[in-house]
C-alpha positions as CSV (number, residue, x, y, z in Angstrom):
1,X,-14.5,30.6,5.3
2,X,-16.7,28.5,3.0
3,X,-16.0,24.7,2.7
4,X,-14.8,25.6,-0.5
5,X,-12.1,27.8,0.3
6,X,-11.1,25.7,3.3
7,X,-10.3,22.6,1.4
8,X,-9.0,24.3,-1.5
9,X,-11.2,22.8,-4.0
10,X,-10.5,22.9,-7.9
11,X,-13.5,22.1,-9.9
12,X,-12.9,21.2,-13.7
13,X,-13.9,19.5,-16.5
14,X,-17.7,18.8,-17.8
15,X,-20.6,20.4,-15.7
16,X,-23.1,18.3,-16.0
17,X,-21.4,15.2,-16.7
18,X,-20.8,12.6,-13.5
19,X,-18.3,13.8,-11.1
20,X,-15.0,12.4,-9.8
21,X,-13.7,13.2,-6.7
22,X,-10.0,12.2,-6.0
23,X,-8.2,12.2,-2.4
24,X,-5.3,12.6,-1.7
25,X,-3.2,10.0,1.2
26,X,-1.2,11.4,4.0
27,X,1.8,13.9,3.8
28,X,0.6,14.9,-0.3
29,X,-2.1,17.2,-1.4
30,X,-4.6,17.4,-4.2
31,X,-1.1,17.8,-7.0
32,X,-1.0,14.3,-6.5
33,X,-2.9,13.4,-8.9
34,X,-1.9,15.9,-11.6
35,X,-0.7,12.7,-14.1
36,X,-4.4,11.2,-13.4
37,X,-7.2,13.5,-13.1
38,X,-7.1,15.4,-16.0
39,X,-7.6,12.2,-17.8
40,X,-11.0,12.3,-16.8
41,X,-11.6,15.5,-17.3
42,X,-13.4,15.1,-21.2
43,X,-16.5,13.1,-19.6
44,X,-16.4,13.8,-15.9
45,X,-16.9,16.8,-13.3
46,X,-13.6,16.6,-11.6
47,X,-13.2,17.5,-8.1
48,X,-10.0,18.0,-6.2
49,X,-9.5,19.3,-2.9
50,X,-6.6,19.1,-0.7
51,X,-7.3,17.6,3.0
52,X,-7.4,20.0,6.3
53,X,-3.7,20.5,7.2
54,X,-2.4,19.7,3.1
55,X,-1.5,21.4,0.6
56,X,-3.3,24.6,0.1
57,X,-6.0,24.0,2.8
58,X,-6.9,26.8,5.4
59,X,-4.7,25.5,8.2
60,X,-6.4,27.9,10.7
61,X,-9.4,25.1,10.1
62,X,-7.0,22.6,11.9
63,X,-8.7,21.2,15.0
64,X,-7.1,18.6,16.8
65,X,-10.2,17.2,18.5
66,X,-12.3,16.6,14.7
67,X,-9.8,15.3,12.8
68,X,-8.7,12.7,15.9
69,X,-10.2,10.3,14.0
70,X,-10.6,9.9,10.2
71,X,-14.1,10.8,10.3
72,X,-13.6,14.5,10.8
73,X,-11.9,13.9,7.6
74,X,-14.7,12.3,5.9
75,X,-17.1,14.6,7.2
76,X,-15.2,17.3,5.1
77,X,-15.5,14.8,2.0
78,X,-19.2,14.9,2.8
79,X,-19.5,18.7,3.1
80,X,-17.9,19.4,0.2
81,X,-20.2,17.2,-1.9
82,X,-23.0,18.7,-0.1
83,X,-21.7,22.6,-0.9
84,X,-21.3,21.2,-5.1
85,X,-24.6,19.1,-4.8
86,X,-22.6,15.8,-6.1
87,X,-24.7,12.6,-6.7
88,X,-23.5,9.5,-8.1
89,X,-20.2,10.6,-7.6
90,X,-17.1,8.2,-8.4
91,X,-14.5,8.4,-5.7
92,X,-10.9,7.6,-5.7
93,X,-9.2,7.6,-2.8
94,X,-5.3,7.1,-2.2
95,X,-4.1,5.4,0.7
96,X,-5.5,6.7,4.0
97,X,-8.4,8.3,1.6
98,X,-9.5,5.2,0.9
99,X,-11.1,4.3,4.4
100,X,-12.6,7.6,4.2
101,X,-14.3,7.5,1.3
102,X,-15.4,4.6,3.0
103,X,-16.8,6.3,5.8
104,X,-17.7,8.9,3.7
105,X,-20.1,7.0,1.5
106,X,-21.6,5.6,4.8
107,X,-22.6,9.1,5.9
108,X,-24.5,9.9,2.4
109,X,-24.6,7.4,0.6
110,X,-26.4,9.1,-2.1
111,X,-23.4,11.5,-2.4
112,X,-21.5,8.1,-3.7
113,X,-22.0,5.8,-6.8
114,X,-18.7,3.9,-7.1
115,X,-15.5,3.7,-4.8
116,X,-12.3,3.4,-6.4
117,X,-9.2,2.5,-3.5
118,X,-5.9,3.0,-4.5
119,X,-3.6,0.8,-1.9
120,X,-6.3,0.9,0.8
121,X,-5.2,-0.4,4.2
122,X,-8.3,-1.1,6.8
123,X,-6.0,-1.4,9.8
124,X,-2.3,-0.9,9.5
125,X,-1.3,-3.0,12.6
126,X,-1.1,-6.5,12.3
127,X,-3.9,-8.4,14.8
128,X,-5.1,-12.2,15.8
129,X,-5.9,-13.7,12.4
130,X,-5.0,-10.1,10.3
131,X,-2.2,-9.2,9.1
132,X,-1.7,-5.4,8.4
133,X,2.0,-5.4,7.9
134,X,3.2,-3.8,11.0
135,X,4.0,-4.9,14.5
136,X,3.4,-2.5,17.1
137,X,7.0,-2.0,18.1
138,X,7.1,-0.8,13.8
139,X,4.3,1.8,14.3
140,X,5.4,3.2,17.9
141,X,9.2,3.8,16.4
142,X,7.5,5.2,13.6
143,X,5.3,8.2,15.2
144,X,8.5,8.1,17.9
145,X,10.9,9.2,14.6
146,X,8.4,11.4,13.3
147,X,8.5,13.5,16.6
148,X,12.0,13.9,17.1
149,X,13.2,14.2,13.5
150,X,10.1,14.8,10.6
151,X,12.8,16.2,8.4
152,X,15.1,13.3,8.6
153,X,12.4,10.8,8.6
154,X,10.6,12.2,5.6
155,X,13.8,11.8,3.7
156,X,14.1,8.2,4.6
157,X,10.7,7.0,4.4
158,X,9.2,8.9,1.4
159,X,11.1,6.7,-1.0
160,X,10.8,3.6,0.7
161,X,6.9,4.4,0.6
162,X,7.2,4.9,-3.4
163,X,8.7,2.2,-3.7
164,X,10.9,3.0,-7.3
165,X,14.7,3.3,-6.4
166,X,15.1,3.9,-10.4
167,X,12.9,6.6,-10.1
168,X,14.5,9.0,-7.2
169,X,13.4,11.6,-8.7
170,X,9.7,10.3,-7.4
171,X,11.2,9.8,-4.0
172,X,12.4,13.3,-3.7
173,X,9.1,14.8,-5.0
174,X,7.3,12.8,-2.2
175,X,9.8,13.5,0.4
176,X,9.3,17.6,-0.5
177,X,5.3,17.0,-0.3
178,X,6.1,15.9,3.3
179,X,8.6,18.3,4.2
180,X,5.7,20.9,3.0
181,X,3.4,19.5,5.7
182,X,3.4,21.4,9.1
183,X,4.7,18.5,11.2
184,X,2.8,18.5,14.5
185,X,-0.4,18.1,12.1
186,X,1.6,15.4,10.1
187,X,2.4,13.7,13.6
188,X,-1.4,14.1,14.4
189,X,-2.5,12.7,11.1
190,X,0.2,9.7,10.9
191,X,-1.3,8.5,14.5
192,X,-4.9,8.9,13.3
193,X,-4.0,6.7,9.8
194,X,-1.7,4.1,11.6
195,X,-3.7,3.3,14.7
196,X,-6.8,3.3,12.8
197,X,-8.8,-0.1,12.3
198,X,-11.6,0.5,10.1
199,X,-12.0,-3.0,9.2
200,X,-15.8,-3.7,10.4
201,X,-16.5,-0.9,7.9
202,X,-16.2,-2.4,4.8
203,X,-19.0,-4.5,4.9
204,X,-21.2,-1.0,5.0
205,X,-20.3,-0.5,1.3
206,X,-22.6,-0.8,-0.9
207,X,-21.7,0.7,-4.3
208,X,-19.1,-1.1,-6.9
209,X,-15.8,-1.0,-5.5
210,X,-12.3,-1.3,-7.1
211,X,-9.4,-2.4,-5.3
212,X,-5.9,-1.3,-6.8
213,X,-3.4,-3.3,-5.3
214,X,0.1,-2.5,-6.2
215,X,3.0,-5.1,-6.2
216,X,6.0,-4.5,-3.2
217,X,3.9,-2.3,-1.5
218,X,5.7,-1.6,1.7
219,X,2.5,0.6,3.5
220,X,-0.6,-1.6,2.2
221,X,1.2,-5.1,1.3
222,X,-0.5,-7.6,-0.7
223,X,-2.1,-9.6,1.4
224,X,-4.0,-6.4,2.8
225,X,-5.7,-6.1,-0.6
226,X,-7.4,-9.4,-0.7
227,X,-8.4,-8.9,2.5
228,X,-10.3,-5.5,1.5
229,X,-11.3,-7.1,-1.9
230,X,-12.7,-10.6,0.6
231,X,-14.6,-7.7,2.7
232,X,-16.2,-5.7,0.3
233,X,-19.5,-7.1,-1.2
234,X,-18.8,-7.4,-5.1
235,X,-15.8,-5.5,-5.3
236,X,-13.4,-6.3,-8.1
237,X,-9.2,-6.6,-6.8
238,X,-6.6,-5.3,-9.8
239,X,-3.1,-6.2,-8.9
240,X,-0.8,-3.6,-10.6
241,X,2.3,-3.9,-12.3
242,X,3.5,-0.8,-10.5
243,X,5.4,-1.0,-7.6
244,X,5.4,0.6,-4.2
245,X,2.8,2.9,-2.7
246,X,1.9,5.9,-5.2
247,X,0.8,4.7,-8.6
248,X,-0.8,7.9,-9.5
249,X,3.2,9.2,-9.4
250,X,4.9,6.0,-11.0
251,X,2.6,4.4,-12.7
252,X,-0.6,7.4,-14.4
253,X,-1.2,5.9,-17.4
254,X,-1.3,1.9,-15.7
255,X,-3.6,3.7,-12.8
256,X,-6.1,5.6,-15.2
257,X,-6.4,2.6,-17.7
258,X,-7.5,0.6,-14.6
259,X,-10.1,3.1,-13.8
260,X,-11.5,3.8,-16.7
261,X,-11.8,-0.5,-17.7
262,X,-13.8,-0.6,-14.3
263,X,-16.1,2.5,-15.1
């Protein structure tokens, strides 16, 4: 199965213009950013692809051992730019996808042009000195629920994580994304995101950054932003007026207008 296939990438927009690849966070897949993307679309090469495990990826692909850290994951991000021959490429990453296209960029740095991190979190956990906005006690009941009851914790979490009571209709959407995920790779993947410190990486970045920091964020608070934003060499912090964790779901138009300013 080509790279292609095994991601389930969807190519659109202009040919030859720069691309745009958008990632997707943990328990949603490339549909994500159906309010976003295809605002791009008129003067960008628009790449979407759903994560190993996600969405409409080739599950058979899942292997425990490369994706035990995110760099298996940003090794796909890396192959797939290969296989399309991407240069320059502007990419937006949601939540977890963030640090990848962190590492990502690392790896082939001519691959990537500008990095665009939507909540980004370097290390979830908080740490001497850091705070990440979870004890370990948080993150071990966490992974402890998700084991003995994905389907019930889905349905409590995935609102709290958008972060929108008004909207519940944007909970349930993001609770069904999760419910859609086959949960011992969801298990697997929550474990690799929330144990994760990637915080000595961000000083390897070397291309204009933009940091989307969203208010009553409950996954990547505040405080976590600055910190990526105080990492980053010359990377520029936007705090949203959306609230919560997903504002290519609650807040498109607040998300693309932020984009498109810093491009």
């Amino acid at each position: 199965m080509s790279v292609l296939e095994r991601n389930h990438v969807h190519v659109s927009g202009q040919p030859d213009a720069r691309p745009m690849l958008f990632a997707h966070g943990f328990g949603c897949d490339q549909n994500m950013w159906r309010f976003v993307a295809p605002a791009f679309e008129a003067d960008h090469r628009v790449v979407l692809f759903d994560h190993v495990g996600a969405g409409n990826s080739d599950l058979s692909a899942y292997d425990p051992e490369r994706y035990g850290t995110l760099g298996g994951y940003a090794d796909d991000v890396v192959e797939i730019c290969a296989e399309l021959d991407l240069t320059d490429a502007v990419f937006v990453g949601h939540s977890v996808s963030a640090m990848i296209g962190v590492l990502a960029a690392a790896r082939a740095p001519e691959a990537f042009g500008t990095l665009v991190l939507v909540g980004p979190s370097p290390r979830y956990l908080d740490d001497d000195g850091y705070v990440g906005g979870f004890e370990q006690e948080d993150i071990a009941e966490l992974l402890d629920s998700m084991d003995s009851n994905f389907l019930g914790w889905s349905s409590t979490m995935a609102p709290a994580i958008m972060g929108n009571p008004d909207r519940p209709d944007l909970g349930e959407e993001l609770t069904a994304s999760f419910c859609r995920t086959d949960p011992d790779i969801a298990a697997s993947f929550a474990r690799v995101t929330f144990l994760s410190d990637n915080r000595a990486d961000l000083a390897t970045v070397r291309v204009p950054t933009l940091v989307l920091q969203c208010s009553d964020d409950v996954i990547a608070p505040s405080v976590v932003g600055d910190y990526v934003h105080a990492q980053i060499p010359s990377s520029v912090l936007v705090r949203m007026a959306a609230t919560g964790h997903c504002p290519n779901l609650s807040a498109p138009q607040e998300t693309i207008d932020a984009i498109r300013a810093f491009l």
